[in-house]
N, C-alpha and C positions, 0 to 999 in steps of 0.2 A: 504493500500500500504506500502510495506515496505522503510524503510531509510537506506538507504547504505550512510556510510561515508567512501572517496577513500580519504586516507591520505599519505601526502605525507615528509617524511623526510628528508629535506635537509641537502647538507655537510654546506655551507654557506646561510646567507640572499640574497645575489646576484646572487645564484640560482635559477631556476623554475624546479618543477617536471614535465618530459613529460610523464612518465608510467600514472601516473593519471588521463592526459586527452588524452591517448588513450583508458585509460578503458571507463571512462565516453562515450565519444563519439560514443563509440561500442558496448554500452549497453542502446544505448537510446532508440532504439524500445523493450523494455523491463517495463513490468509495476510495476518500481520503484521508487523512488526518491533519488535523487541520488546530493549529496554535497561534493565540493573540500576541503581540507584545508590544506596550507602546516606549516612545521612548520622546526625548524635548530637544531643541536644537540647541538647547544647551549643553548635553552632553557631548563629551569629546567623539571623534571619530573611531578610537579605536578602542573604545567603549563598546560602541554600538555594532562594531564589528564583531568584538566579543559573545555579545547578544545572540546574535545573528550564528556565530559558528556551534555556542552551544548547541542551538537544538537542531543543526546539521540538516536544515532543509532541503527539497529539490528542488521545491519554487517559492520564489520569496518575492512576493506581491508589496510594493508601497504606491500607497497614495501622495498622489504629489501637486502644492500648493504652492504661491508666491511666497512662505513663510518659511517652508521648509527645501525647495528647490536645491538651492545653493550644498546642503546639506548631501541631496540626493547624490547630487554627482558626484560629490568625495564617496559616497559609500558604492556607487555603481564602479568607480575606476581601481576598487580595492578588493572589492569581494570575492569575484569570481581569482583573484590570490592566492583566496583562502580556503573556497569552494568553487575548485574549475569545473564541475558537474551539473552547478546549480543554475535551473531557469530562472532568468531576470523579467518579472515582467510588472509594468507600470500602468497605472490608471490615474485619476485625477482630473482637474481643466487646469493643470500647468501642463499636461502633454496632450489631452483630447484637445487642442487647436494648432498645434503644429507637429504631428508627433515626427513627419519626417526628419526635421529639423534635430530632434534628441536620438532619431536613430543613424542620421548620418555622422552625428556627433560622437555617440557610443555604441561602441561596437560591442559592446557587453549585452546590451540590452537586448533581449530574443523576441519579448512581446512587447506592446500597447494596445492597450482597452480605451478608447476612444468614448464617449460618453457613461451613463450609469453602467456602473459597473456589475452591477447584480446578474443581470444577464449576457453582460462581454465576458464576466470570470467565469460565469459556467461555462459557457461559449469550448470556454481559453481549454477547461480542462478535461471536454470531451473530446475536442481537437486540437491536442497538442502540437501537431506538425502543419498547423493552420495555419495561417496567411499571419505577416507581423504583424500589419495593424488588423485588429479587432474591430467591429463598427457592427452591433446587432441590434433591433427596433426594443428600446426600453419595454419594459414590462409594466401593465397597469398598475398605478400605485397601491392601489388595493390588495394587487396581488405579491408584492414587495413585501416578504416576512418582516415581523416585527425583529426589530434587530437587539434586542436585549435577552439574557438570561438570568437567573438566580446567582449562575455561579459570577458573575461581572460583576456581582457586590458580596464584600464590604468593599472590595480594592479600589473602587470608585468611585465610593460614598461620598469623598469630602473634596469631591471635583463636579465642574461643572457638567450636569445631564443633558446632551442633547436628543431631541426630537422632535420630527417633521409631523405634521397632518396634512401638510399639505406640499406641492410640489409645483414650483412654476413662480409667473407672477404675473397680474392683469395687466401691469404695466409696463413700458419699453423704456428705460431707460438705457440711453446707448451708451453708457460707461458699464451696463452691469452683462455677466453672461447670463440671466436668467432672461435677459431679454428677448433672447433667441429664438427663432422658429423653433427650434429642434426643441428645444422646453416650455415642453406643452404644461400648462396650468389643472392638476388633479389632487382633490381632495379624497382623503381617504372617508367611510363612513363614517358620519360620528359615534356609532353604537362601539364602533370597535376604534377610533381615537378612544374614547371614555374608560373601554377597559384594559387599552394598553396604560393610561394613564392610571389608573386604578394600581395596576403591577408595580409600575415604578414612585408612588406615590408611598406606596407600603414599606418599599425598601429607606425609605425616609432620607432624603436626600434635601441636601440644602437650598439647591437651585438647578430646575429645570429649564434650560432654554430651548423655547421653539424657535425652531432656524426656519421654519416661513417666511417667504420672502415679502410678503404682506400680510400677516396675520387677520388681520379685519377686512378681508376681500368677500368672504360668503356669509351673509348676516345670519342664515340660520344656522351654517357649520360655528363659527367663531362668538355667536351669543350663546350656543347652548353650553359648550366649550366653557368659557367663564363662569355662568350660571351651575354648573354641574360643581367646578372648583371652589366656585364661593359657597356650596352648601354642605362641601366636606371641610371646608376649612383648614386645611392639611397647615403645618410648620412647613413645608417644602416652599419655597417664592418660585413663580411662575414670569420670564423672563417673554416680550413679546414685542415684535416687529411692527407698527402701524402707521396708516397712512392717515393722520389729523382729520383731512379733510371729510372722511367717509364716516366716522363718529356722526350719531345721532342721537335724539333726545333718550330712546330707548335705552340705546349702551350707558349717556352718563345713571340714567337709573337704575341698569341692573349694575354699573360700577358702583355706585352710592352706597350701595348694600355689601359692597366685598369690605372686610377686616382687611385692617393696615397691614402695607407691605407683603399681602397676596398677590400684587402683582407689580413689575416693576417695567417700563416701554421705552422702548427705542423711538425715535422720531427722527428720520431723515429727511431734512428741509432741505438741505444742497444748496440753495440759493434764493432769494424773493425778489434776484430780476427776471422779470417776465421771458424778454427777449431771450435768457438762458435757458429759464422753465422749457421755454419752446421748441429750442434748439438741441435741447437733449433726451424729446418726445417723453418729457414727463408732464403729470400732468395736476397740476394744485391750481385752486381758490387761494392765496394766501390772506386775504383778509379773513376766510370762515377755517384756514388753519389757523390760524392765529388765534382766535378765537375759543377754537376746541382747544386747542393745548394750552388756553391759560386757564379756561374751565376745568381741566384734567389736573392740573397745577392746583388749583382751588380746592379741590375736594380734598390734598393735604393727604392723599394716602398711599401715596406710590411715588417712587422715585421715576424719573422721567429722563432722559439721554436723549440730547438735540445736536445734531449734525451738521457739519457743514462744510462744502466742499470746494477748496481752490483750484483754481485752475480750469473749470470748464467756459466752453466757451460764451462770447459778450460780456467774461465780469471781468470788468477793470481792476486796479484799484480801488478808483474811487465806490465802483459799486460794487466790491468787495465789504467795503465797509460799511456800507449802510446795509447788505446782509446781514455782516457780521452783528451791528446793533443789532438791527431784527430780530434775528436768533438767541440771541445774548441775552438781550431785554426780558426774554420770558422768563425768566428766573428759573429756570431749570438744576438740577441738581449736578446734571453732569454736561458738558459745550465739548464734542469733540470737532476741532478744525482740523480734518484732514484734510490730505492733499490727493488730486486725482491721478487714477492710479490707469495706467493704460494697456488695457489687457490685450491681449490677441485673443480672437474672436469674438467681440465687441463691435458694435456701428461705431464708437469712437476711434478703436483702434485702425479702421478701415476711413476715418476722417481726417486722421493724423495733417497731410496736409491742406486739406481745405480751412484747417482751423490752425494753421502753422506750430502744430503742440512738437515740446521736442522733449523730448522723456528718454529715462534711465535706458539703457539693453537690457540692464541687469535687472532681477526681480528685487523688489513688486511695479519694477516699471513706472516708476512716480515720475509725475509732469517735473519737466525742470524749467521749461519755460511757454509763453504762448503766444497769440497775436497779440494778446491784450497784456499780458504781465509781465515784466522782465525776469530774467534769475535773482537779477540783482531784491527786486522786489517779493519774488518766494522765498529768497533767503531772510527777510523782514520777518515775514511772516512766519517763518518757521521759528524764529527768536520769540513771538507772540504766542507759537503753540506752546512754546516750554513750560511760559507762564502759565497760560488756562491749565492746563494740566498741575501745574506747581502750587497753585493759589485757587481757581474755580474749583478742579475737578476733589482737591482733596477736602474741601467742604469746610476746610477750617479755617478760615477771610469771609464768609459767607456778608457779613454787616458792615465789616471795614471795604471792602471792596464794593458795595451799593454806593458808601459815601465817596469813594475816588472816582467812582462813574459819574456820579452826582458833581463833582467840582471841576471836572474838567471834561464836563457836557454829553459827552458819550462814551462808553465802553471800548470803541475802537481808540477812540485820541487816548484813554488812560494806557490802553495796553500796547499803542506804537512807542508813545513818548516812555515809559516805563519801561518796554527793551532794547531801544537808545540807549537808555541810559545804563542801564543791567551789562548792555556789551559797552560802554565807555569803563563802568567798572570792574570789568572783567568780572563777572559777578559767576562764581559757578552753578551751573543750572542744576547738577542733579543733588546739590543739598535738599534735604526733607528734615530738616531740623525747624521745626515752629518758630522758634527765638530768632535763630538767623534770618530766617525769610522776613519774620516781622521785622525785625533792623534795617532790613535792606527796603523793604516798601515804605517804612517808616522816614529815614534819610531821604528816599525819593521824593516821596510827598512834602518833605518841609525844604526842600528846594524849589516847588512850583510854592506851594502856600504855605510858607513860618506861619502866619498869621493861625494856622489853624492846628498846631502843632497839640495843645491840649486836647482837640475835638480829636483828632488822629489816634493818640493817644487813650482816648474813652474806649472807642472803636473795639482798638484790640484787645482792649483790656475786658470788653464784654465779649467778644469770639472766645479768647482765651477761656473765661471761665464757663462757657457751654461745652468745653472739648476736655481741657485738662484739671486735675483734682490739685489742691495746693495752693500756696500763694505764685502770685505774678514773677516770670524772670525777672533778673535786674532791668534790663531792656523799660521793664513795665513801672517799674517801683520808684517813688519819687517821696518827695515830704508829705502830702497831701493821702497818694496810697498807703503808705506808714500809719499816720494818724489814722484812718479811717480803720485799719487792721486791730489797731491796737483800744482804740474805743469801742469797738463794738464786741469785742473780746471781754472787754472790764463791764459792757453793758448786760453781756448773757449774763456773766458770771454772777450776775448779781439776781439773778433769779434760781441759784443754788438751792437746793433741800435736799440735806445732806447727803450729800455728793452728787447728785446729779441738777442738771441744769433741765430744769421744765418752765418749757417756753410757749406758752399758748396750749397744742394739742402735740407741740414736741418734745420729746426727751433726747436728751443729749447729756454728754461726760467730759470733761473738761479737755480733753485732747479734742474731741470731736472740734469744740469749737476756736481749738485755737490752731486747727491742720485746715479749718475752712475757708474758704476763699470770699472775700467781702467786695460788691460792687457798687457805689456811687459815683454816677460821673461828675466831672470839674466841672463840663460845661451844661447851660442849660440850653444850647442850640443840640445835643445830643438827642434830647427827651420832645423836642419840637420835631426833628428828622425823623426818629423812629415811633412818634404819639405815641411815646408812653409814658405812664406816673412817677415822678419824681419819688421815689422810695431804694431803701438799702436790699439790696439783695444779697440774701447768702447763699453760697454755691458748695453743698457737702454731700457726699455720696452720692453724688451724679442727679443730683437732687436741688433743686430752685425753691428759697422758700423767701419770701417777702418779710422781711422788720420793717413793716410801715407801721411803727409807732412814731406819735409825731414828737416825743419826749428825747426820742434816740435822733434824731434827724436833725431835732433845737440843736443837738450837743454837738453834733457834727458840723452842724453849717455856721458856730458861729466861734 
């Protein structure tokens, strides 16, 4: 019997591979043996060759993506070194759209499976002496086994779960490959979406993401879908693709009724100039997206990821950035500014020069320049994305960063002039130290406005104490933060009954309240910005609790 090893190359460890175990599962009435094994492109080469010789296969199948490519080729130009026996054979859409190209390249490589793979790898291992490239008519998605088993957990428990109900996308966007004729748009039943979800809901897994390319494309697949989740209520969060504009009154109402952080949405805007909308046969309302996703924002119970993509065609600069507000403005939890990535087998990639794009060879193919933006100007921008990611995405600037958008009028002017300045400072990007970053946004901001340097100042010092337990770094600590630590310390304390401190309907002990963290701000432009009540907040155990006595407040303020 032969041994197939289906490998699987991750972008991270908190990944899981689903190509792998839709092959496995699809090829089990087949008389092979057949072994999973994933691995990340972080590990070394001769690592993973290791991997690979243990279990001494005769065909060793990888799937292959713009993430792990590069990867691929060190392990294809090595293997057969180690195993001159062994059949090489590839699938993926890094080789289903040129596979000639990888086969003239390596001469290692026996096979390629040209679209889903499900029905090219059985294809592959009924006829083995079969034509190189593979190219067989995909299999209804219905009839595509479900690709999980019992034994795939626990080892994948505390990694991300993917799964499809659906396959395709109604929409053409010419940067994406789902665009494609050849992927045809099919939903699987919902009776049996519900009880493949039912299996892996069991397994209690942290986070399931559906990789539907539009999640909210069939109103009665994708409402029953939710409605079914929101009544089991699972601790599993449910991770989901949608298009803003297709939301209706129904969905916010059967959303209204889902428990917090059941579900959390991707939102891919790409742009809100029109002339690009058009030009990339996508197709938005952006006023009634706009709209849906601040209402979706509103209801406060899901985290939300908003998109946006440089480099397509008609966006300037200039109307780079009034996307970018756009986008920005909604207050979303997470802004990722990507850059467009230029695939082969794409209507972009086949536009390349009507739209003068000039982009990587290498994968993932990223724009480097276009008609409309210079390099010199994606290189701007890519100093901008450090930030969003440094500051936006890691959630902890969330109030100090509405005020710097606020004073310097728009969210683009803070974040161009802000990595100006970051690169005049040679400022290194991949610190994730809180203290540091605040010094550094801090210095910047009282170089455009000293005058506001205590407002600045308030800011952080209220983010600070929603994220971290303790008092304020030095960065934070002044004459006024001192006093205010040390009065309100001498104030609990004084509601002692023998030995502990009861204060209202709380009990506390005398460490509690002196490891706590106390917030009044200096300025009263602080409480007009954010409309809120001028009162002491204490910040202990991950816990906000309001001293608005007006007896502690006299002492403070005067």
């Amino acid at each position: 019997m032969q041994k197939v090893l289906l490998l699987g190359i991750n972008a991270r460890y908190t990944h899981s591979n689903l190509a792998i175990r839709y092959i496995r599962n699809n090829i089990k009435h087949l008389p092979v043996e057949t072994t999973l094994r994933e691995v990340t492109i972080n590990q070394s080469i001769s690592e993973i060759l290791e991997i690979i010789w243990q279990d001494m296969p005769d065909i060793l199948a990888i799937s292959v993506y713009i993430w792990n490519s590069e990867l691929v080729k060190k392990i294809i130009l090595d293997i057969k070194k180690i195993l001159p026996e062994l059949k090489l054979v590839l699938g993926g859409p890094e080789v289903s759209y040129n596979p000639h190209k990888w086969l003239n390249e390596f001469s290692q490589i026996d096979n390629i499976i040209c679209g889903n793979g499900e029905s090219g790898f059985e294809y592959f291992l009924k006829n083995q002496e079969a034509e190189k490239i593979i190219s067989q008519p995909r299999k209804p998605f219905a009839d595509v086994k479900f690709p999980y088993i019992a034994a795939d957990f626990p080892d994948i428990i505390g990694k991300y779960i993917y799964y499809e109900s659906s396959r395709g996308c109604p929409f053409k966007c010419s940067y994406c490959l789902s665009s494609r004729s050849d992927q045809k748009l099919e939903f699987k039943p919902v009776k049996q979406v519900l009880e493949e979800l039912d299996f892996l809901i069991a397994q209690k897994p942290k986070i399931i993401k559906f990789v539907d390319r539009t999640f909210n494309a069939k109103v009665n697949h994708y409402q029953a879908i939710w409605k079914y989740l929101i009544s089991k209520a699972p601790t599993t969060k449910f991770h989901c693709e949608i298009h803003p504009e297709l939301l209706s009154e129904d969905d916010f109402e059967i959303l209204s009724k889902a428990p917090k952080d059941l579900f959390q949405f991707e939102i891919g805007i790409q742009s809100t100039n029109q002339s690009t909308i058009a030009a990339i046969n996508r197709k938005d309302n952006w006023q009634k997206s706009r709209k849906n996703i601040l209402r979706l924002i509103a209801l406060n119970k899901f985290h939300v990821h908003t998109d946006l993509i440089v480099g397509l065609p008609f966006e300037n600069l200039e109307s780079l950035a009034k996307s970018f507000d756009d986008i920005h403005s909604l207050g979303a939890e997470h802004f990722q500014l990507g850059f467009l990535k230029v695939l082969p087998g794409t209507q972009m990639h086949s536009q390349a020069d009507e739209f003068g794009l000039v982009y990587s060879d290498n994968q993932p193919y990223e724009i480097l320049a276009n008609n409309w933006l210079s390099f010199e100007e994606i290189l701007q921008l890519k100093e901008i994305e450090k930030l969003i990611d440094k500051y936006v995405n890691s959630e902890k600037f969330t109030n100090t960063l509405r005020l710097c958008n606020q004073l310097f009028g728009s969210p683009f002017a803070f974040y161009s002039n802000f990595a100006k300045y970051c690169q005049s400072q040679q400022v290194d990007s991949s610190i994730k130290n809180w203290w540091k970053n605040a010094a550094t946004l801090m210095d910047f901001m009282n170089e455009y406005f000293p005058a506001e340097n205590k407002l600045i100042k308030d800011f952080l010092r209220f983010d600070w104490s929603h994220i971290f337990p303790g008092n304020f770094p030095i960065i934070l600590q002044d004459e006024f933060c001192q006093n205010l630590q040390s009065k309100c310390f001498e104030y609990l304390k004084s509601f002692n009954e023998s030995g502990i401190i009861k204060y209202k309907k709380y009990k506390f002990n005398t460490k509690n309240i002196k490891n706590a963290n106390y917030f009044l701000a200096e300025t009263e432009k602080f409480y007009q910005l954010l409309k809120l009540e001028k009162q002491v907040l204490m910040f202990i155990d991950k816990k906000q609790i309001a001293l608005n006595d007006a007896e502690l407040l006299a002492k403070l303020l005067n």
